[in-house]
NUMIVEX-473982 format. One record per residue (C-alpha): x, y, z; residue in one letter. Coordinates in pm, whole numbers, padded with zeros to 5 digits, m for minus. Layout:
[pt [X; Y; Z]; 'a']
...
//
This chain:
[pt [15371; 08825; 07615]; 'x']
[pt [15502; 09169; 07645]; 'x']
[pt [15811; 09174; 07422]; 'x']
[pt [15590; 09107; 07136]; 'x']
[pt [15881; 09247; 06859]; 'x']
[pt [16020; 08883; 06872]; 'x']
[pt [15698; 08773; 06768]; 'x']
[pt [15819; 08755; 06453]; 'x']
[pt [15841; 08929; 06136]; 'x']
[pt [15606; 09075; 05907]; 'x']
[pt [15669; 09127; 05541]; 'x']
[pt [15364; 09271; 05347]; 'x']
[pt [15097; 08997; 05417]; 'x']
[pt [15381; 08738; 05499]; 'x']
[pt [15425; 08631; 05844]; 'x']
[pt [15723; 08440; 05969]; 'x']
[pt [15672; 08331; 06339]; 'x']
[pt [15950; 08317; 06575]; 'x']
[pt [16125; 07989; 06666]; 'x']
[pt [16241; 08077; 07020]; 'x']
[pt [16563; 07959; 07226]; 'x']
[pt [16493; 07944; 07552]; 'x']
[pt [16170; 07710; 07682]; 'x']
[pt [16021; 08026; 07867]; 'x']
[pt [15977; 08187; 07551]; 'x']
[pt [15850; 07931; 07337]; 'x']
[pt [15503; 07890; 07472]; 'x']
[pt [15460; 08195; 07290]; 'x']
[pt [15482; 08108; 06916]; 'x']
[pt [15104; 07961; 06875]; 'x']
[pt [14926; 08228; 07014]; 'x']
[pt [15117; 08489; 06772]; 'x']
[pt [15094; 08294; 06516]; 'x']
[pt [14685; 08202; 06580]; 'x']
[pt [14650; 08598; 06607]; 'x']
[pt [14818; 08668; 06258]; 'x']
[pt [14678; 08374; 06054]; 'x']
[pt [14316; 08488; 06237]; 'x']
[pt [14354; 08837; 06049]; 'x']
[pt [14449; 08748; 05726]; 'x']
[pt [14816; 08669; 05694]; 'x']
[pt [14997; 08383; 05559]; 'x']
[pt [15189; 08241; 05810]; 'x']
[pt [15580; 08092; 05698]; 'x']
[pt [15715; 07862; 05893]; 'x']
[pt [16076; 07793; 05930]; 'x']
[pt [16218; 07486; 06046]; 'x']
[pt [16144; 07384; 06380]; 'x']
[pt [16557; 07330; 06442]; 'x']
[pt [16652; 07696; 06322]; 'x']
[pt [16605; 07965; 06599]; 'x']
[pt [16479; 08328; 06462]; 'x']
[pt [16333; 08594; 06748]; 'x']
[pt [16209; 08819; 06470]; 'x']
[pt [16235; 09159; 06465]; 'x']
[pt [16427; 09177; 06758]; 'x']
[pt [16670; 09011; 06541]; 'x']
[pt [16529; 09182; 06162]; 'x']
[pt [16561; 09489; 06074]; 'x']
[pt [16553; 09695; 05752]; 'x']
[pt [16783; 09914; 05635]; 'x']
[pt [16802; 10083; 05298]; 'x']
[pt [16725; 09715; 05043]; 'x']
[pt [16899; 09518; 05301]; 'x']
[pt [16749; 09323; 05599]; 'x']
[pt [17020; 09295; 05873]; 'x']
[pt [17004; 08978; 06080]; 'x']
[pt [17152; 08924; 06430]; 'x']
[pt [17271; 08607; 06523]; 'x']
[pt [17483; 08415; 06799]; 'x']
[pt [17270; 08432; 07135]; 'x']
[pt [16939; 08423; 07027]; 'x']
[pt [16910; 08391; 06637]; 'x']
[pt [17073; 08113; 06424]; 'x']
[pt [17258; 08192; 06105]; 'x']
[pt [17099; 07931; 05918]; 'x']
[pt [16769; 08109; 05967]; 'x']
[pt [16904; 08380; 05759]; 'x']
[pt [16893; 08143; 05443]; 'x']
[pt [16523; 08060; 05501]; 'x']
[pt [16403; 08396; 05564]; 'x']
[pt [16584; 08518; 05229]; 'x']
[pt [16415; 08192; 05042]; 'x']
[pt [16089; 08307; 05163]; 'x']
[pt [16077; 08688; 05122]; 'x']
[pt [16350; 08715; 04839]; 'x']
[pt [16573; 08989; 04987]; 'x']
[pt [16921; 09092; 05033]; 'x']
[pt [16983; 08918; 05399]; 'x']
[pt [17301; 09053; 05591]; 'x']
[pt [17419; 08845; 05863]; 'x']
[pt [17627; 09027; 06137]; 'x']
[pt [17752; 08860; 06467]; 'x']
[pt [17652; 08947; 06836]; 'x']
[pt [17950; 08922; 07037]; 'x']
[pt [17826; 09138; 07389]; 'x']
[pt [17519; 08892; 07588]; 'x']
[pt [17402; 09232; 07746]; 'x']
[pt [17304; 09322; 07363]; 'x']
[pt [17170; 08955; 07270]; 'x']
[pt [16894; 09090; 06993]; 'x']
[pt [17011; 09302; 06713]; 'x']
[pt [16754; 09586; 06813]; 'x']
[pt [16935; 09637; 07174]; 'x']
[pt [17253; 09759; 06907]; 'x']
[pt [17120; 09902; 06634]; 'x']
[pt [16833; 10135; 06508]; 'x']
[pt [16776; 10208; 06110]; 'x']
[pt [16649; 10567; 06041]; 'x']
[pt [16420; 10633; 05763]; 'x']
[pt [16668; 10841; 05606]; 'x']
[pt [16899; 10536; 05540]; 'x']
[pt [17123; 10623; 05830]; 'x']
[pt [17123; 10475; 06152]; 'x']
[pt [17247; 10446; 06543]; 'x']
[pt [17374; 10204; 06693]; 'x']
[pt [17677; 10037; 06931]; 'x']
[pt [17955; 09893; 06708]; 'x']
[pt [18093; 09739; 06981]; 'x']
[pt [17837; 09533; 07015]; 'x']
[pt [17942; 09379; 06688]; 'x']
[pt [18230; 09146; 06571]; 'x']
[pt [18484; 09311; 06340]; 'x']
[pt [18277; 09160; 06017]; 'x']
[pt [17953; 09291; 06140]; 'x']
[pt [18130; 09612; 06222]; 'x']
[pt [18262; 09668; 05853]; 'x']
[pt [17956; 09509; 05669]; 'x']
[pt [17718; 09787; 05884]; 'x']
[pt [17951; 10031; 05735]; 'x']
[pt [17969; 09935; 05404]; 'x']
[pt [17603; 09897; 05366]; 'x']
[pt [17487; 10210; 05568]; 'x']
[pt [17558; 10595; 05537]; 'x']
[pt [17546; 10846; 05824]; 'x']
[pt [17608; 10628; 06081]; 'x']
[pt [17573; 10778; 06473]; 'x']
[pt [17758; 10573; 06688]; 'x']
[pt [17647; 10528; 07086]; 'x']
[pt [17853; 10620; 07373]; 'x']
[pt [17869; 10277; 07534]; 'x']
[pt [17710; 10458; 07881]; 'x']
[pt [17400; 10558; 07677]; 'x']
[pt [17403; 10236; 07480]; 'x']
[pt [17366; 10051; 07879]; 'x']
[pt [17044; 10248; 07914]; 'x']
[pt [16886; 10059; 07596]; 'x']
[pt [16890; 10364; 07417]; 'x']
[pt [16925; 10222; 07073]; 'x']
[pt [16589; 09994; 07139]; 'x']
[pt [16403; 10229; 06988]; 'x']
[pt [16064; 10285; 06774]; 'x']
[pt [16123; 10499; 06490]; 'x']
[pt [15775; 10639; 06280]; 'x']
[pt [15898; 10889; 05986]; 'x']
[pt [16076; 11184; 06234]; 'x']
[pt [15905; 11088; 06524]; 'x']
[pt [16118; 10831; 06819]; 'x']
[pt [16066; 10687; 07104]; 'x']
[pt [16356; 10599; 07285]; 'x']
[pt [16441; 10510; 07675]; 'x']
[pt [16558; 10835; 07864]; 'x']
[pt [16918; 10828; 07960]; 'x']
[pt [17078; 10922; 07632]; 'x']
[pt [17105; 11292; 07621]; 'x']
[pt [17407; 11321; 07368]; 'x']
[pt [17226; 11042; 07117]; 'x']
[pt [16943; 11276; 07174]; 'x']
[pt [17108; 11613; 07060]; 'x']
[pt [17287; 11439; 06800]; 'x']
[pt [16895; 11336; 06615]; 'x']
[pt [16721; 11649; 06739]; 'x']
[pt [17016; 11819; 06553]; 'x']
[pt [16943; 11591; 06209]; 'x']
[pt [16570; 11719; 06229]; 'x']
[pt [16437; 11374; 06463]; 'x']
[pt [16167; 11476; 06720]; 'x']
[pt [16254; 11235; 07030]; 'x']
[pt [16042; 11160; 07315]; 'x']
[pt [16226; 10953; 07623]; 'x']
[pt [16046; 10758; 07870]; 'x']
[pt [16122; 10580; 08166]; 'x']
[pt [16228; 10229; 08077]; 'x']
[pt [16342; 10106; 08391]; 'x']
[pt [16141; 09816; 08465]; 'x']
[pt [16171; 09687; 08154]; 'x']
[pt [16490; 09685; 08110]; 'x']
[pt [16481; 09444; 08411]; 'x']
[pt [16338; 09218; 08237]; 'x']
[pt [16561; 09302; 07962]; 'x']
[pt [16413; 09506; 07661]; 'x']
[pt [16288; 09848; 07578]; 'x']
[pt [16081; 10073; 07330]; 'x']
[pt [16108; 09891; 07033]; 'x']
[pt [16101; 09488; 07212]; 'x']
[pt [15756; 09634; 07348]; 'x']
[pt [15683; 09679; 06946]; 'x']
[pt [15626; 09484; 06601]; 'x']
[pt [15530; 09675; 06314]; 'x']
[pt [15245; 09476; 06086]; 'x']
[pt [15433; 09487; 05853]; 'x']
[pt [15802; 09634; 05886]; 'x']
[pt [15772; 09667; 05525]; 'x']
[pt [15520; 09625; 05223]; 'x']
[pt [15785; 09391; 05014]; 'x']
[pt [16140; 09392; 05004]; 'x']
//
């Protein structure tokens, strides 16, 4: 249980566990949800036929909470997950399997801007990321290989894999302090910084 940011998400004291795709994953779900419901939070369940990784596939930015779908995540789990937290929910499309979780392609600062790999996107999910959020620092697809936007972002402070030296300049320049590590092995096994990470919550209320 490494990758624990498709756990699921965590709104406030709400706690939405993941329904997972693939049968190696799934054995996962009690034990998270056990955990969370063992500390206080009030677990949502969506139904058992919608597939939701959670944060790997959930991410604030700005009012809006973007949602990846296609390899991992339904769509339809985007309408339950707006039902239960009451937020603005924006769908966008994964169309590259090597970036199958919305947080291998795309990183929300705490400024409202963000980084990320457009390519990784259909043409909707290109134009409704640029619609809905300003500043945007897009990825040189060689950096974007190295995981690089699978990071952990706290205020200036992020945690990124090492191999992106120009995303790197580019957020030092905006004021970011970065620190890269040495992600290899786990990008084996196919995640990064932030699939190592769930924040409790990703945000207070919507």
């Amino acid at each position: 249980m490494v990758f624990t940011a498709n756990a699921g998400l965590t709104i406030g004291r709400k706690f939405i566990p993941s329904n997972f795709r693939h049968k190696e994953r799934a054995g996962e779900q009690p034990f998270f949800a056990k955990w969370m419901e063992q500390r206080g939070y009030e677990v949502n369940w969506l139904p058992e036929n919608l597939y939701f990784e959670g944060e790997g596939d959930a991410l604030f930015s700005g009012d809006a909470l973007f949602c990846g779908y296609k390899f991992r995540s339904d769509i339809q789990s985007h309408r339950a997950l707006a039902d239960i937290l009451g937020c603005l929910v924006i769908s966008v499309e994964l169309v590259d399997p090597r970036f199958y979780h919305l947080d291998t392609c795309f990183c929300p600062l705490p400024d409202g801007s963000a980084f990320w790999f457009p390519s990784a996107f259909d043409e909707y999910g290109q134009r409704a990321i640029r619609e809905q959020v300003a500043g945007l620092i897009d990825v040189l697809p060689e950096e974007a290989m190295h995981f690089s936007c699978n990071a952990v972002v706290i205020e200036r402070d992020i945690v990124l894999p090492a191999g992106a030296p120009r995303l790197v300049a580019t957020l030092q320049d905006r004021g970011y302090r970065c620190y890269e590590l040495p992600m290899s092995e786990f990008i084996k096994a196919g995640g990064a910084c932030k699939c190592l990470t769930m924040f409790m919550p990703q945000r207070e209320k919507c």
